[in-house]
C-alpha positions, 0 to 999 in steps of 0.5 A, spaced: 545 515 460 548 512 467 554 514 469 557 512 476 561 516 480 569 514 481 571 511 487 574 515 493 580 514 495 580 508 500 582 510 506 576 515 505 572 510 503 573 506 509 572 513 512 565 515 510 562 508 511 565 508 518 561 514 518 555 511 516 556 505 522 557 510 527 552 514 526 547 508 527 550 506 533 551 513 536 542 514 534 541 507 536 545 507 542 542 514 544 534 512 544 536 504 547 533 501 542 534 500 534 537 495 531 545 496 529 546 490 526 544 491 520 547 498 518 554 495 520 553 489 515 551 493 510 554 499 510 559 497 505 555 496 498 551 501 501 555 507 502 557 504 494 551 504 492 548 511 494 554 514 493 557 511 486 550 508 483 543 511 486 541 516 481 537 520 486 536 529 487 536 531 494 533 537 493 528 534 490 526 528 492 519 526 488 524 528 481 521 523 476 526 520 473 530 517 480 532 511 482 528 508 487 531 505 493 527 500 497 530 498 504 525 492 506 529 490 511 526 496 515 530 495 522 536 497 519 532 504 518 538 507 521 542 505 515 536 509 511 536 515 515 544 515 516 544 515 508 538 521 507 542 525 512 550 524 508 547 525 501 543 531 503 536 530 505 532 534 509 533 530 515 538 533 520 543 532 524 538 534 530 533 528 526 538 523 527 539 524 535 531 524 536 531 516 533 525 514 535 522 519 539 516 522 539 514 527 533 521 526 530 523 524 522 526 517 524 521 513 527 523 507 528 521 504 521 521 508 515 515 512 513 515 514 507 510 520 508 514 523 514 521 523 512 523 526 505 528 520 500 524 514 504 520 511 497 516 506 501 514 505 508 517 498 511 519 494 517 513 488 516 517 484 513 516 482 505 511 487 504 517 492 501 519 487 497 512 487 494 513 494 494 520 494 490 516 490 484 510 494 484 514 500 483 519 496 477 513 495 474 509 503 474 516 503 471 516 500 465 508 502 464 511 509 464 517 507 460 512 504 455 508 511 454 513 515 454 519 511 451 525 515 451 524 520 456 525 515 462 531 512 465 532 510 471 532 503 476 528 500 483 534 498 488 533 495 495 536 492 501 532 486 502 533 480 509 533 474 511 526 475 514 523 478 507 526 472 504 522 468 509 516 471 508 511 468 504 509 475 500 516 476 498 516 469 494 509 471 490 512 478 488 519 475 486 515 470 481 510 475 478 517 479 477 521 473 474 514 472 470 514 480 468 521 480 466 523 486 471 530 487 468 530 494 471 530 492 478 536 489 483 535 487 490 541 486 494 539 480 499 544 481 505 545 474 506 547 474 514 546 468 516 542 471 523 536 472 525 533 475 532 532 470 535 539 466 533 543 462 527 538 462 520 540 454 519 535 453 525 530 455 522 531 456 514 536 451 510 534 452 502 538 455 496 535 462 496 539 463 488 537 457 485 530 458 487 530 464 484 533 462 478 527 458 477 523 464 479 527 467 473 532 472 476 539 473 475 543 471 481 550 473 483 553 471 489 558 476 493 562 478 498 558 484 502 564 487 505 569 486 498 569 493 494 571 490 487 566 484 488 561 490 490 562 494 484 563 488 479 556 486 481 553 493 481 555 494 474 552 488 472 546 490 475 546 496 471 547 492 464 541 487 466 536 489 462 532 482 461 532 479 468 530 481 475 537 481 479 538 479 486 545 479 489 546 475 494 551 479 499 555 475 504 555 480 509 557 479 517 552 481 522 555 487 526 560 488 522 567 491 526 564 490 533 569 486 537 565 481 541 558 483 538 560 480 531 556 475 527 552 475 534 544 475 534 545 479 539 546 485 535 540 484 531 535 488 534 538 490 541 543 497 542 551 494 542 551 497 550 555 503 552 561 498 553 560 493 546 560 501 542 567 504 546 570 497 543 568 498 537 570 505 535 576 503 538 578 498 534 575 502 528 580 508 531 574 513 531 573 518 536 570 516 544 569 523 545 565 525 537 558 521 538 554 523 531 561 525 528 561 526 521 568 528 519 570 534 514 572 530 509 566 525 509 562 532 509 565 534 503 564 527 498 557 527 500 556 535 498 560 533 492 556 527 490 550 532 491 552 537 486 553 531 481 547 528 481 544 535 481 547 537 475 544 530 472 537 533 474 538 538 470 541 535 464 534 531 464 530 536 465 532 539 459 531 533 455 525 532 459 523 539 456 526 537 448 522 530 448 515 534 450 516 538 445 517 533 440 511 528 442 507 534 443 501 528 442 503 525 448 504 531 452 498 532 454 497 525 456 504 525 460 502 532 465 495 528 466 499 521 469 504 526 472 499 529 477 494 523 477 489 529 474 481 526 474 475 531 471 472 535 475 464 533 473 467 525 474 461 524 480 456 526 474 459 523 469 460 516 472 452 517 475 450 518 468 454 511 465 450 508 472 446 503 469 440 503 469 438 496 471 437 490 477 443 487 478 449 484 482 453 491 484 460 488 481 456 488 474 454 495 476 460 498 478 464 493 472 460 497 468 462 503 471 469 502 472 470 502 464 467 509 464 472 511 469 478 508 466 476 512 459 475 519 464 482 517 468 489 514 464 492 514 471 486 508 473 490 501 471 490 495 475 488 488 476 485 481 480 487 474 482 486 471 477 478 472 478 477 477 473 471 473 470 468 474 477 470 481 480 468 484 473 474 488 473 478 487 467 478 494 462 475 492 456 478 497 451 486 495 453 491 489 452 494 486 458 500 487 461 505 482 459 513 481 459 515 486 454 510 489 452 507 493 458 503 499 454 496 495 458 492 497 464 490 490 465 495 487 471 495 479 470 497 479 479 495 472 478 493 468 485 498 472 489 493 476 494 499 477 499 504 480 493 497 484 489 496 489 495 504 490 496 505 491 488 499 495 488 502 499 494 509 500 490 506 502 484 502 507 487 508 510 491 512 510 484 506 516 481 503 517 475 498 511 476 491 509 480 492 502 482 486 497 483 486 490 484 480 485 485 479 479 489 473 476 494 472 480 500 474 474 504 481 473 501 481 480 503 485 477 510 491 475 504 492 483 503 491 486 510 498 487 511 498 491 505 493 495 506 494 497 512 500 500 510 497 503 504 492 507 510 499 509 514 504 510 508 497 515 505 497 511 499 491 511 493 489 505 492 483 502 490 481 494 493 475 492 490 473 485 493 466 482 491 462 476 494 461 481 500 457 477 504 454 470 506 449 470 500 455 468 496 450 462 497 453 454 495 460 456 496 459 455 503 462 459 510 469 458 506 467 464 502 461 468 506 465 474 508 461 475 515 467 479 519 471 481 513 466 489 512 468 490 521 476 488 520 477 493 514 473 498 518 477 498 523 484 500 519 485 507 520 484 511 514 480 506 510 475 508 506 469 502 506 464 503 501 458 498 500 454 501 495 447 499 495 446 499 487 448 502 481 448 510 484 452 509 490 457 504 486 459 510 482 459 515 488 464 509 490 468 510 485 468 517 484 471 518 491 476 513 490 479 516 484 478 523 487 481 521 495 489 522 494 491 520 501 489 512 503 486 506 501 478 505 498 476 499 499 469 497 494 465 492 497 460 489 492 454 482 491 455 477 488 447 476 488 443 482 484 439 488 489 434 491 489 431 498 486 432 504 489 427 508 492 426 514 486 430 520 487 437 517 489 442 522 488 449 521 487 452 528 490 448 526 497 451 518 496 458 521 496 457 525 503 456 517 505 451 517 509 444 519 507 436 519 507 434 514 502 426 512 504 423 518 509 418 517 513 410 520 513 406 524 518 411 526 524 418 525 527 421 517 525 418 511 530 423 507 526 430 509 523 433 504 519 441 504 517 442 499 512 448 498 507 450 494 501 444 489 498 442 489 505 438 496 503 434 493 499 431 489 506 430 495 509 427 499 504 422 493 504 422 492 512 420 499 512 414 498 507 411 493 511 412 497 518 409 503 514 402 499 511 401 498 519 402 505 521 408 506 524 413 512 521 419 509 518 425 512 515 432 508 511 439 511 511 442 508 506 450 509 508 455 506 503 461 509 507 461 510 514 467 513 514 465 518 510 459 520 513 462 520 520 466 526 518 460 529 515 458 535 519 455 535 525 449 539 522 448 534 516 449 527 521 444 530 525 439 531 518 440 524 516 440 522 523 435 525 528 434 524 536 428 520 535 426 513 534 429 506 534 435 505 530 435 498 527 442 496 523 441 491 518 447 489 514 449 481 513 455 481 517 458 482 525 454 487 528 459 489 533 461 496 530 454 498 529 452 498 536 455 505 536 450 508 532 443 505 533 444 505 541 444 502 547 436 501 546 437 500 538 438 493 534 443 490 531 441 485 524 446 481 521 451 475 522 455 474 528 457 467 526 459 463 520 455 462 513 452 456 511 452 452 503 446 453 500 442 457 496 442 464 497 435 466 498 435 460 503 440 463 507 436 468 508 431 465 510 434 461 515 438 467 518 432 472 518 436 477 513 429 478 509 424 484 509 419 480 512 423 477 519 426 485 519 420 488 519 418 483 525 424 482 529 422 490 530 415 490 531 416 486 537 420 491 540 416 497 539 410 492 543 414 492 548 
């Protein structure tokens, strides 16, 4: 059970969290950039939280049983690091004088795969408030597995840009919803932004509406310890309710002239502003980075407390296994998100053998992969009927009773991708979400994080293209493929039929560090040429119709549905004697890290390469050629039935086949 430390005495008390502010500014001040507001106006319920309340080991910072902390107010980082450093993280002294600078560990906002104790990467402001209710929620479902063995919260720092964001207003609804009872935010309620006072831009009741959200609110004074420590208490006792403590906090807190100030948000306090301030706080102009012995020995001391509570649950860890040894096996298979070794193989076999649109084939698929992998849950924006994602064999996740692996995320596209993000950053699950690949712009944010945080994720987005059909250009995805390609990281897979579509999923299950997008038709697509091979298909770039009779005249390079126009393009030029191979690539991601040997098998020197994929043509350019061409949709779609637009736009075999027979008679 939780047990918060004593107090210290209060002069200490203002000592250490003296140590905090002046760390930050000393950082901040040293690389003429950063924002010190937030860290001087948070310093006090921070330094009570972590020091009294955080549940947390140091010495091991991915101990399953921890508190997680989010700060989305990311610009406060030095907050974070200063944090990190005193409580005993592997973040030293030296890390903290290289704020922001080149290869360091304290970059300007936190990164969670770069500096130890930083759950989630943050600084897009909203996005961490996501984050903190996916991890609440991967909470609950481990605590429905394995109930007993866990017992531990989420807490986080949120802003008033976090508050103003629109991603944070779906998160804190579905959280209500859910009735996330083990999650606590603290909503440093400053009343500034960047640019000046927070009343010229946002006037609403912030606790009301989160009352109506469902949250328990509590306001506070930020900088009263009592106050401080009473709402911490209630917090910790709240079981049926997300709780938001709205803490009236001063911007700058303890700057004389800077106080209260935008000035402070996002700009150092200036070497004249800090002498001023470590005077008016009697600290030392000589000491910069100064921690004194005693804040030192609070901290170490707090450190082997949370130490001995590590150990006292791993002991309880070792007994509870013992008496569940039914669960067990399961509890080792979420803690280290195991899949089987043969999963491609698996997979390929449950691949339907069939025509049909590649979100039936990989919704069949997908059941197969969730009976092989228990980490895989996960969920859609109310588009389950359509993106065919829902597990069949498993109940849906639901306030108070979170045994299920279906997420109910309703239409909240911005909050699902940073929910996911959360969840995935917690452990022992495998998230995925659903939606049209067009409302892929709505989780953009979240994605992109995921690639930089080094997240598994897995987006499945549906409706890829314009033969989406009488929905009308709304809905066509046309730039939505070449946007996700150009977010490092990403894994784009378009699978051409049912083969490939467990490839997909099979390297998404299997890749650990970033995000797998699945891209897949509404419309039904062609048969594959005989002899299509999974292994070949998971190296994402492969031949999928060779040519007869000599080198290839004509190399086409299709994806998705498109294959399918390809393959039959390529029939027609080869009936009139031309030497025509397809090179299926499901993930030009994939295939660009192939070997050199295995790209230049799949795609020799010879012949005009031809791109046929119903999206923008830019990113192929690269890969036909100067002299190549490039066969897609380079504006907007049209309402009509699929098949028209096909004609109209020329993405058939036949208008293919054309359009490169009046090359090659040049």
């Amino acid at each position: 059970m939780f047990e918060k430390a004593p107090a210290a005495p209060a002069d200490l008390t203002q000592k250490a969290i003296n140590t905090i502010k002046f760390l930050a500014i000393d950082a901040i001040e040293k690389s003429k950039s950063g924002h010190p507001g937030l860290p001087m106006g948070a310093a006090d319920y921070a330094f009570i939280l972590w020091s009294r309340y955080l549940k947390h080991d140091p010495s091991d910072p991915k101990w399953p049983d921890r508190d997680r902390f989010v700060l989305s107010a990311g610009h406060g980082s030095m907050l974070l690091y200063s944090l990190l450093h005193l409580a005993g993280y592997d973040l030293s002294i030296e890390d903290i004088k290289q704020f922001r600078q080149w290869g360091s560990k304290t970059p300007g906002h936190p990164e969670s795969h770069l500096t130890p104790g930083v759950e989630v990467t943050t600084g897009p402001l909203g996005q961490g408030f996501g984050n903190g209710v996916g991890m609440a929620l991967a909470a609950k479902m481990a605590e429905a597995r394995f109930p007993g063995l866990f017992n531990h919260r989420v807490w986080g720092i949120v802003s008033d840009g976090d508050m103003m964001e629109g991603v944070s207003h779906e998160a804190a609804s579905l959280a209500g919803h859910l009735k996330l009872g083990n999650l606590t935010y603290i909503y440093d309620d400053n009343k500034i932004t960047l640019d000046g006072s927070l009343d010229e831009s946002m006037s609403e009741d912030v606790g009301k509406r989160f009352e109506a959200y469902g949250w328990r609110i509590l306001h506070i004074d930020g900088h009263d310890h009592t106050q401080i420590e009473n709402a911490f208490d209630a917090a910790v006792n709240e079981t049926e309710r997300p709780f938001l403590i709205l803490a009236r906090t001063h911007i700058g807190n303890g700057a004389p002239h800077k106080h209260d100030t935008h000035k402070v948000h996002g700009e150092p306090l200036g070497p004249e502003e800090t002498k001023a301030t470590k005077e008016a706080n009697g600290w030392p102009l000589d000491k910069p980075f100064w921690v004194p012995d005693d804040v030192r020995a609070l901290w170490n001391a707090r450190k082997k407390q949370l130490a001995e509570t590590h150990a006292a649950w791993n002991q309880h860890q070792k007994q509870w296994l013992g008496a569940h040894a039914d669960q067990a096996a399961l509890y080792r298979t979420l803690t280290e998100r195991r899949i089987p070794q043969d999963l491609l193989q698996q997979l390929a076999s449950a691949a339907p053998a069939k025509t049909d649109a590649t979100r039936a084939l990989s919704g069949t698929i997908l059941q197969k992969a969730a009976a092989l992998v228990p980490s895989l849950v996960g969920g859609d924006a109310d588009l389950g009927g359509s993106t065919k994602t829902p597990i069949k064999d498993s109940p849906k996740v639901k306030a108070g009773d979170f045994i299920g692996r279906n997420l109910r995320f309703g239409i909240r596209e911005h909050a699902m991708g940073a929910i996911a993000n959360g969840m995935s950053g917690y452990g022992m699950f495998i998230p995925f979400t659903a939606t049209f690949l067009t409302f892929s712009d709505y989780m953009r944010p979240a994605i992109r994080l995921a690639a930089l945080s080094q997240l598994q994720v897995v987006h499945v987005f549906t409706h890829d293209s314009v033969f989406l059909g009488e929905d009308g250009p709304t809905h066509q995805a046309v730039e939505h493929v070449s946007a996700l390609r150009l977010i490092p990281n990403v894994h784009v897979w378009r699978p051409a039929d049912a083969v490939e579509s467990a490839a997909a999923w099979a390297a998404a299950l299997a890749r650990t560090d970033g995000p797998s997008e699945l891209i897949l038709s509404r419309q039904k697509v062609a048969d594959p040429p005989p002899g299509t091979r999974a292994d070949d298909a998971l190296r994402g770039g492969y031949v999928i119709l060779k040519e007869e009779g000599g080198a290839p005249e004509v190399i086409f390079l299709a994806t998705g549905s498109e294959v399918g126009i390809a393959v039959e393009a390529a029939h027609e030029l080869a009936a009139q004697g031309k030497r025509v191979r397809v090179v299926s690539i499901p993930c030009l991601e994939v295939f660009a890290a192939e070997d050199e040997a295995w790209r230049n098998q799949v795609l020799p020197a010879a012949g005009l390469r031809v791109s046929v994929e119903a999206g923008r043509t830019n990113l192929w350019r690269s890969w036909v050629g100067p002299e190549g061409i490039t066969i897609g949709v380079d504006t907007f779609g049209h309402s009509a039935p699929y098949e028209a637009i096909a004609e109209h736009l020329g993405l058939t075999g036949k208008a293919v086949a054309e359009r490169v027979r009046q090359r090659l008679s040049r």
